[in-house]
C-alpha positions, 0 to 999 in steps of 0.5 A, a space after each residue: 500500500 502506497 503511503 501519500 505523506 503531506 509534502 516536504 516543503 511545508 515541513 522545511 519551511 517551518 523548520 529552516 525558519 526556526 534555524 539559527 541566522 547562521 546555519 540559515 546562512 550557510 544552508 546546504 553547504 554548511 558542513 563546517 555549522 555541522 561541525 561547529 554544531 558537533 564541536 559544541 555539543 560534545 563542550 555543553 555544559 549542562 542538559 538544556 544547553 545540549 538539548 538546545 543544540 542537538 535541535 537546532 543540529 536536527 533542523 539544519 540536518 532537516 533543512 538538507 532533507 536528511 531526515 534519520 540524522 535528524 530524527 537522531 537529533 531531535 529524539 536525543 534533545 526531547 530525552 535530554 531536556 523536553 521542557 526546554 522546547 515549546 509544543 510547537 517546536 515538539 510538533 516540528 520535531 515530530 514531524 521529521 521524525 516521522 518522515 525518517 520512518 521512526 514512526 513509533 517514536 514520533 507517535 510517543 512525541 505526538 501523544 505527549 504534546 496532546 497529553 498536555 493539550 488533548 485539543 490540539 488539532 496539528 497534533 492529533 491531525 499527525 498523529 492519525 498520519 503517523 498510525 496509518 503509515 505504520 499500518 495501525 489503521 484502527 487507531 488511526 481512524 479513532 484520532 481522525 473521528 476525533 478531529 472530525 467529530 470538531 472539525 467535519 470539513 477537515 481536508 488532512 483528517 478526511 483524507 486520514 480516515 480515507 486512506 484508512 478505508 482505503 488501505 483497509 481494502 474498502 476502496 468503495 467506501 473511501 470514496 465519499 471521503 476522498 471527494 469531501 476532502 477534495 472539495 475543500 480544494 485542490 489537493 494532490 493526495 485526495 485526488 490520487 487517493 480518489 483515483 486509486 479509491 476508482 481503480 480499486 472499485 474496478 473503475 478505471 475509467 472514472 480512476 484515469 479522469 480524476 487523474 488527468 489533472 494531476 501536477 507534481 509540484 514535489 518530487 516525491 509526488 512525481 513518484 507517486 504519480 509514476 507508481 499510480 501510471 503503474 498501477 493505472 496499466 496493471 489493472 487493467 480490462 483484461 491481461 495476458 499470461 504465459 508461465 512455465 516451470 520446470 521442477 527436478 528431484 533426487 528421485 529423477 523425477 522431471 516436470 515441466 508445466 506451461 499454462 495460459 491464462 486470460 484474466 478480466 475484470 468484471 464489476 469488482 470481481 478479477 478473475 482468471 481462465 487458466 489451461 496448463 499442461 504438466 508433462 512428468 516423467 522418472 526412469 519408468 513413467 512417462 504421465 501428462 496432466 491437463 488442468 482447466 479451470 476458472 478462478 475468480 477474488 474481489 474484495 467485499 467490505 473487509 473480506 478479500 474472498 476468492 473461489 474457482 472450479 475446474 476440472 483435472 484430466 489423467 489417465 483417461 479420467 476427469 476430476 472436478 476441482 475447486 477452492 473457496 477462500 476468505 480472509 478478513 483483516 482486524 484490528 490485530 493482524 488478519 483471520 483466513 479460512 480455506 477449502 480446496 480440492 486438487 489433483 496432485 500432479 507434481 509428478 509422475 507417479 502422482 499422475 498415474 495414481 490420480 491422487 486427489 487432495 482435500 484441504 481444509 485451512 484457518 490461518 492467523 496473522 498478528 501484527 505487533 509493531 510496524 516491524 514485528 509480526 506472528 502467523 500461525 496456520 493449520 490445514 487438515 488434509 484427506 488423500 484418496 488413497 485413505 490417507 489424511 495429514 494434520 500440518 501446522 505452522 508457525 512463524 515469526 518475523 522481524 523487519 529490520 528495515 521498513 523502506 526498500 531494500 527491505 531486510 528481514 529475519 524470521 522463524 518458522 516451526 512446522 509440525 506434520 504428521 500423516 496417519 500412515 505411508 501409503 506408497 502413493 508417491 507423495 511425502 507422507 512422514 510420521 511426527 515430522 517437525 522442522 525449525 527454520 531460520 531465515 532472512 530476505 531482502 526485496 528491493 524495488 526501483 523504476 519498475 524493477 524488483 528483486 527477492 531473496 529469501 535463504 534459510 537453513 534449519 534442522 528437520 527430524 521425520 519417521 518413515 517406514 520406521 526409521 527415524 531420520 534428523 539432518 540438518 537442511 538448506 533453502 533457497 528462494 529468488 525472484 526478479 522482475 521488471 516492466 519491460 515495455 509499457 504495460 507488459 511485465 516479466 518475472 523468473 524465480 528459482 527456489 530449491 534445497 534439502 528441506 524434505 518439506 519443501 515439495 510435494 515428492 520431498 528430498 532434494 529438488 530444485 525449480 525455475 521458472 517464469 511468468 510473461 504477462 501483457 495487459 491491455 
């Protein structure tokens, strides 16, 4: 979710004219006021006079729009002496803060200003800001109603409360606010929140009107209004898609799949047509599956639901599938429930055994801090060979970086566990558990993306009646770009040791891409 934050240059404008006349006067080049700024600090004789200069070091760090040495600054000045600074001067600091992504910390700073004045409207107003940006919506949309139950025509706390709708994923719903806040006049983050508000409702053409009159006046909005153009072509009336894979094993087993997919918008529903073809083979089998099938997702008031049917042909036979899904985010995180049924066709054997799969999942997610995250997720599956398995998860995840390239670190528990080993060809372990320690790092920049996610744990299974514990590997990579206008290609490569981590277990590996044209 894009986060539109109110421009840079009211924030300067503010903070350089509470700059001392000669860092004022040396401006951006002013390295030697930042030492002179330094120099003095460290002689400062007691807490007030530190505090003092640390701010004003903050502001000129500011002023150069080098937000984190200022955020640094201002929050070491507020520990030293809070009471030296008027609260609009807090607020200012605040404010900075915020835009070096320390939002926790310009929450604590913001809280306590309206601790000494619950009506102060600037305050409040930030603050609304600063927990919608961290993704704490609830509360963002407690403090928005509060300005907004004193001041309805409030152009910033409408514009908070729907981008809290919008975020939310109830894009329809934020449009009466998105327009309330524009007509209080010309604003550049109501009117592309509106358009975003329209395309998300599936209305592109009303999305790509509102937006014609759009200007950047900063460079910031340039880059939000390249990212809607994006985003403008990615939703687009229909698109085109051609993926392929091709997946290897220690058992020799080989599969390739292709598909085609047709995708289209119809009211708020995206939905998808979809053919593939997988062609499997080991050192005694040669099997060929065909899968048809119609999928389709739409929002529907807090509930992101999606559901499909198809049909799977091997072995001369047909099999009916399906799936039906819905998940709901809360004020903690997110609750999901799932059912599915599915042809296994990962390989060879599989096909020939016409194995069918069906699940049932509940999933959980709980969202801490804007860096820290829990999930859990449960699924029970029946095999039509009478077998059925129990497969929990558990994971944690810490974002060291919330901007990109976004670093992150994680844990992930698994327990799994079959009624039996059928022998039909897929990993089927009794009491398999497995500790997983990883880290990833996505980057993104002009239309190019990249993911890498290794990791490495200890997995421990019965089979057959042995015991088996090693240690194991993986590894997932991804990469994309645009490469035309509209036209958007991506390749992956995953694969390791992790008994897990395929349908057919023990050692794999797979690449693959995906080509897709929108029009």
């Amino acid at each position: 979710m894009t986060r539109t934050r109110i421009a840079a240059a009211g924030i300067l404008l503010c903070i350089c004219c509470a700059l001392p006349p000669a860092a004022r006067a040396e401006g951006s080049g002013g390295a030697g006021t930042i030492e002179s700024y330094q120099k003095a600090i460290s002689g400062a004789t007691n807490k007030k006079k530190e505090a003092v200069l640390r701010k004003e070091l903050g502001d000129l760090y500011a002023a150069q729009e080098d937000y984190p040495r200022a955020a640094a600054e201002f929050l070491q000045a507020l520990a030293l002496a809070p009471s030296a600074f008027t609260r609009r001067e807090r607020l200012q600091m605040a404010i900075a803060t915020s835009w070096a992504d320390r939002f926790d910390d310009a929450a604590a700073v913001l809280r306590s200003i309206l601790a000494e004045d619950p009506n102060d409207r600037d305050a409040r107003i930030h603050l609304a800001k600063v927990l919608s940006w961290s993704d704490k919506l609830q509360e963002a949309e407690t403090e928005a109603d509060r300005v907004l139950s004193r001041y309805p025509e409030n152009q910033d706390a409408l514009l908070v409360r729907a981008n809290v709708l919008r975020w939310r994923g109830d894009a329809r719903a934020s449009i009466p606010f998105y327009e309330k806040a524009l007509a209080q006049g010309e604003n550049f983050d109501a009117r592309i929140g509106l358009a975003y508000a329209y395309l998300g409702a599936g209305e592109k053409r009303a999305a790509k009107e509102i937006s014609a009159p759009l200007k950047p006046a900063y460079p910031y909005q340039e880059k939000e209004l390249a990212r809607f153009s994006d985003a403008l072509c990615g939703v687009p009336t229909w698109h085109l898609s051609v993926p392929y894979s091709y997946y290897t094993d220690s058992d020799k087993n080989a599969v390739n799949r292709a598909a085609i997919v047709y995708g289209f918008r119809a009211g708020r529903w995206d939905t998808e047509l979809a053919y593939r073809l997988t062609d499997a083979k080991d050192p005694v089998r040669h099997e060929k599956a065909e899968d048809i099938g119609i999928t389709t997702r739409a929002k529907v008031g807090r509930f992101d639901t999606g559901a499909g049917m198809g049909i799977s042909r091997a072995g001369g036979g047909n099999l009916v599938t399906g799936l039906a899904r819905a998940e709901s985010d809360t004020a903690w995180g997110a609750i999901g429930g799932s059912a599915s049924r599915e042809m296994l066709t990962d390989t060879a054997q599989l096909i020939e055994n016409r194995i069918t799969r069906t699940s049932g999942a509940l999933s959980l997610s709980e969202t801490v801090s804007p860096r820290l995250s829990f999930t859990e997720r449960f699924i029970y599956s029946g095999y039509s060979d009478g077998n059925n398995s129990e497969d929990l998860w558990l994971g944690a995840k810490y974002a060291v970086t919330l901007v990109s390239p976004k670093i992150a670190a994680g844990y992930r528990f698994r327990y799994l566990d079959f009624r039996r080993q059928s022998g039909s060809g897929y990993f089927d372990p009794e009491d398999f558990t497995s500790h997983q320690a990883y880290a990833s790092l996505f980057a993104e920049k002009n239309g190019y993306h990249a993911f890498l996610e290794p990791s490495v744990g200890y997995q421990s299974y019965t089979r057959y009646g042995g015991r088996i514990s090693d240690t194991f590997y993986s590894l997932f990579a991804s990469a994309g770009w645009t490469m035309k206008q509209c036209t958007a290609f991506e390749i992956y490569v995953e694969g390791g040791n992790y008994a897990g981590g395929a349908v057919a277990g023990y050692n794999y590996y797979q690449v693959g891409f995906r080509l897709t044209a929108y029009f």
